[in-house]
C-alpha angles and dihedrals in degrees: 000000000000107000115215119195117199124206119196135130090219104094089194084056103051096040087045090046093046090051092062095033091050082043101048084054104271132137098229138169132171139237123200093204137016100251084056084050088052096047082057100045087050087062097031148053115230130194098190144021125203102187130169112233093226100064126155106259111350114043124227092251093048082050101050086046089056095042092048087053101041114034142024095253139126125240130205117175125210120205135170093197108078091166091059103042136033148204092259096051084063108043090041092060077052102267113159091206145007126205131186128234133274089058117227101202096205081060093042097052093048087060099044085053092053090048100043090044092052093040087053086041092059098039085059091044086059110042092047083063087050087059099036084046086052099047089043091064094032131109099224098210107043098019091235123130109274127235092273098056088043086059092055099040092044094052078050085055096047097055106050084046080060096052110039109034090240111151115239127196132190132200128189118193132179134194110259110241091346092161085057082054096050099043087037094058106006132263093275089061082045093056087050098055086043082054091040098051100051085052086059095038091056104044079058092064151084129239091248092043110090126207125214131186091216082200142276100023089329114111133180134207121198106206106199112206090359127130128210100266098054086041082062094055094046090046087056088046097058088045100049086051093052094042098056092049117104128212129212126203123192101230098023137056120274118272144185135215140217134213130219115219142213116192130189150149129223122251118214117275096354119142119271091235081054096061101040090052092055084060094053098044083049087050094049090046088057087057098043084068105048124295123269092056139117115231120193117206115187115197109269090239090049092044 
């Protein structure tokens, strides 16, 4: 329910106003002044405020400005001098609409619908680019971030790394013989230890840590102010976790998997493509020896 809070230092008006608001279906409350209005704004969401342009202290313009500024909330200004204030003073403090006194409810209520349709209008507008910003950086199957969005993050991270001194670690990790997994138990069983495995990445991680499928069984982790040798206990972290899943196909017996991992740490004012190469030479080391390791690459300036 859309909840309507009227200002007005009339209390005929404002008992008079919440009547019909209560009565045309609105959660409403009142306010005499526009400090009480903005008490009430700091413990509740409202959708809309009524308010009357003449109010003790604050007037209703200064008030629409704050709340503008301030909060996600609608302002429609009553005045009953149409001489001394027009129609631009109060759009232009960021009122969505202005009515004269008296009020004449029918009027008033056609406003407040227009306001409340194309406030609703613009929330789901929003929030649809939300969606369509969030799939545009998502990996679909395992709902991580995806390698483009790795490549974006990781040049922030740099350069915060540059600037402030801050250490930064990467790992890479790939699934050990994933395609015998696939051809062993089907694609669909594949897709479930993909799923399975970003579950596990991410509850080893922290909230500033960030998560990638760098595509097909490869996976990458960014480590924000974290140096190589704590990189190394969060990568054994990760594997003992994976290690230790089982997985249970319907028609076969249970397995498990392991991960291969390539661990290093960023050195000052080096190229992205660098950095990230260094993780996949450590990777490929780990599989070099044997599968189911850790390998740690230090830059060749800082070695």
């Amino acid at each position: 329910m859309d909840k309507i809070l009227i200002v007005d230092d009339d209390a005929g008006i404002r008992n008079s106003m919440q009547e019909f608001m209560k009565g045309a279906g609105y959660n409403s409350f009142t306010a005499s002044n526009a400090e009480e209005a903005l008490e009430l704004l700091k413990s509740d969401i409202v959708d809309v405020v009524i308010a009357d342009i003449i109010l003790i202290g604050m007037d209703g313009l200064e008030l629409t400005d704050f709340i503008k500024q301030n909060y996600d909330t609608d302002v429609i200004i009553m005045t009953g001098y149409s001489e001394k204030y027009s129609y631009e003073d109060a759009i232009n403090k960021g009122a969505s609409d202005l009515v004269f006194k008296p009020i004449h409810y029918k009027e008033l209520m056609l406003r407040l619908k227009r306001v409340l349709k194309e406030r609703h209008h613009t929330k789901e507008r929003t929030q649809m680019l939300k969606t369509l910003e969030k799939l545009a950086i998502t990996d679909g199957l395992t709902k991580l971030y995806n390698s483009r969005h790795f490549y974006s993050q990781l040049e922030i991270e740099i350069g915060r790394c540059n600037r402030y001194g801050h250490s930064l670690a990467l790992l890479l990790l790939d699934i050990d013989n994933f395609k015998k997994c696939n051809d062993t138990y089907g694609h669909l069983e594949g897709d479930k230890v993909l799923v399975r495995l970003g579950q596990i990445i991410k509850s080893c991680l922290r909230t500033m840590d960030s998560a990638y499928r760098y595509g097909g069984e490869e996976f990458t982790i960014i480590l924000p102010e974290t140096t190589g040798k704590e990189a190394k206990n969060v990568a054994q972290r990760i594997s003992d976790a994976v290690e230790s899943e089982r997985f249970s196909p319907e028609t076969r017996e249970d397995f498990s998997i392991t991960i291969s991992i390539g661990v290093t740490e960023y050195y000052k004012k080096e190229q992205l493509s660098t950095f990230i190469h260094r993780a996949d030479k450590a990777m490929y080391k780990s599989k070099a020896k044997g599968r189911n390791r850790i390998s740690f690459l230090v830059a060749e300036k800082a070695g």
